[in-house]
N, C-alpha and C positions, 0 to 999 in steps of 0.2 A: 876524269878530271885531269890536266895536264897545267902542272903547277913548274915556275924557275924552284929552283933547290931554295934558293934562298927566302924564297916568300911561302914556300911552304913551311918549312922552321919556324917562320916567324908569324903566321899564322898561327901554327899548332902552340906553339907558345902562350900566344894573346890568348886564342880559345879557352886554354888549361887558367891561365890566370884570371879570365873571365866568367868563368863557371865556378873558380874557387873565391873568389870575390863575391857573387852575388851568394854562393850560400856561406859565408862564413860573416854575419853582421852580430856584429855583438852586441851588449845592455845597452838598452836606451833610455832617454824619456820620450816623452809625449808630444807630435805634434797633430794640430786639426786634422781629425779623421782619419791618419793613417800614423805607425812607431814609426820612429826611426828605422827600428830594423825590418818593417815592412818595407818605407822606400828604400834603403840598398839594396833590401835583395831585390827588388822589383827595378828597382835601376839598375843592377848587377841585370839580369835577365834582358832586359831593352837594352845595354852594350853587348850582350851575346846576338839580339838579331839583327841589330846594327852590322856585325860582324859579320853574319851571316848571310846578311843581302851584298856586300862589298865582296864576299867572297865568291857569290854567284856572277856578278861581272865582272871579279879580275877570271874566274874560269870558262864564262863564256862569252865575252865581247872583248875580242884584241887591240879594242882601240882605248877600252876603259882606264886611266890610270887615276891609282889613287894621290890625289894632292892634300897636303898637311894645310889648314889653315894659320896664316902667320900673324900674330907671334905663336908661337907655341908652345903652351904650359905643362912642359914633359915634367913628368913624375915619374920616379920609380919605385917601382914595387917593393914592397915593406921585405922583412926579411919571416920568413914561418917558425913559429914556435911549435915544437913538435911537444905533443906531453904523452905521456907514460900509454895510454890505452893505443898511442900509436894513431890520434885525429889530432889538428892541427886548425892554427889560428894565424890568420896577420898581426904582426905585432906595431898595429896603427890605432889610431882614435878616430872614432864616428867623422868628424870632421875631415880630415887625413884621405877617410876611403871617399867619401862625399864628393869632394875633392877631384881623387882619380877618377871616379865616374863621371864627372861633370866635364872632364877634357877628352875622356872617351868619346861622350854624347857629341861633343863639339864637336869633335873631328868627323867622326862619323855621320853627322848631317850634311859639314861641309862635303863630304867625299859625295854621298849620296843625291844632293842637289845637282851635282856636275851630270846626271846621268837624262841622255836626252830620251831614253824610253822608260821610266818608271813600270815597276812590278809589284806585284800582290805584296816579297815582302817590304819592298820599299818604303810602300805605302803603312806598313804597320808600324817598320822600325822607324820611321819618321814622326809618325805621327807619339808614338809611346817617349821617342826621345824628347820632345819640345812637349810633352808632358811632364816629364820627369827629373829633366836639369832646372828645370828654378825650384822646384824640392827639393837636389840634391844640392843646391847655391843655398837653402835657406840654413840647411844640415851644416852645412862649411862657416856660413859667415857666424851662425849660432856659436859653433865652438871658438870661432878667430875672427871678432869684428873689427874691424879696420881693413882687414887685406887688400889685396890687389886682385882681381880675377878677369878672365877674357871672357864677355859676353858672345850672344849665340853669333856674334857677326863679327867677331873677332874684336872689339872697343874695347881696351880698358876701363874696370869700373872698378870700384871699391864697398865692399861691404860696410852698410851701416853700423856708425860704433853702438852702446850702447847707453 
C-alpha cells in the first residue's frame, strides 16, 4: 500500500473512531425489529466498510479522488469517558451518534458512486449504507424532531416534529 503521510493519519484515525463507534452503542429503546443499539453498531460496522472500499481506491487507482458532498454536516467526535476498569464510552446520546453515522453513510456513498468500476466491496458498503441511514435518521430525528439534516443527495430536510 503506498499511502501521502497525511491521509494515512487520517485514515488510521477515522478507522480507530469507527470501530470504536460501532461497538460502543449504549441503552436504548425499541424500534420495529431491530434496538437501537443493534442499528449503531450495524451502522458503526457499514461506515467501517464504507471506509474500507474508499480505501481500496485511494490505494489502488491514482485517479480516484475522494470528493466531500456539499453542504457538509461535519460533526465532531464526542469526547471518551474512560472509567475505572480502564473501558470507555462516548459521551454522546443515541441521537448524537445516529447522527455521526448518518453523515458518514452520506459521504461515503457520495465518494463511492464517483467510482467508474464498481467492486465486490463497493457493492456491499453501498448497498448496507442506503440500508442503514434512514434507520439511523429515524434514531436522530426520534431524539431531536424538528432539526435540519442532509438527505442522501445532499437536500436539506427537516425531521418531523412530534
Amino acid at each position: 500500500m503506498h499511502f501521502v503521510g497525511r491521509e494515512k493519519v487520517t485514515l488510521s484515525v477515522l478507522a480507530l473512531a469507527l470501530y470504536c463507534i460501532h461497538s460502543l452503542a449504549g441503552h436504548a429503546q425499541k424500534l420495529p425489529n431491530e434496538s437501537v443499539n443493534d442499528i449503531l453498531s450495524r451502522g458503526g460496522k457499514v461506515a467501517g466498510n464504507i471506509e474500507m472500499a474508499i480505501t481500496e481506491h485511494i490505494t489502488e487507482d491514482a485517479s480516484f479522488r475522494r470528493v466531500k458532498q456539499l453542504p457538509e454536516d461535519k460533526r465532531d467526535l464526542p469526547n471518551p469517558l474512560v472509567k475505572r476498569d480502564g473501558s470507555f464510552e462516548f459521551d454522546w446520546t443515541l441521537g448524537q451518534h445516529a447522527r455521526y453515522l448518518m453523515e458518514a453513510l452520506r459521504q461515503g456513498i457520495h465518494a463511492l458512486q464517483s467510482v467508474e468500476k464498481p467492486r465486490g466491496m463497493d457493492v456491499i458498503a453501498l448497498a448496507g449504507s442506503r440500508e442503514y441511514w434512514p434507520k439511523l435518521r429515524d434514531i436522530s430525528c426520534n431524539e431531536n424532531p424538528g432539526i435540519r439534516y442532509y438527505d442522501l443527495d445532499g437536500f436539506e430536510q427537516y425531521c418531523p416534529t412530534k
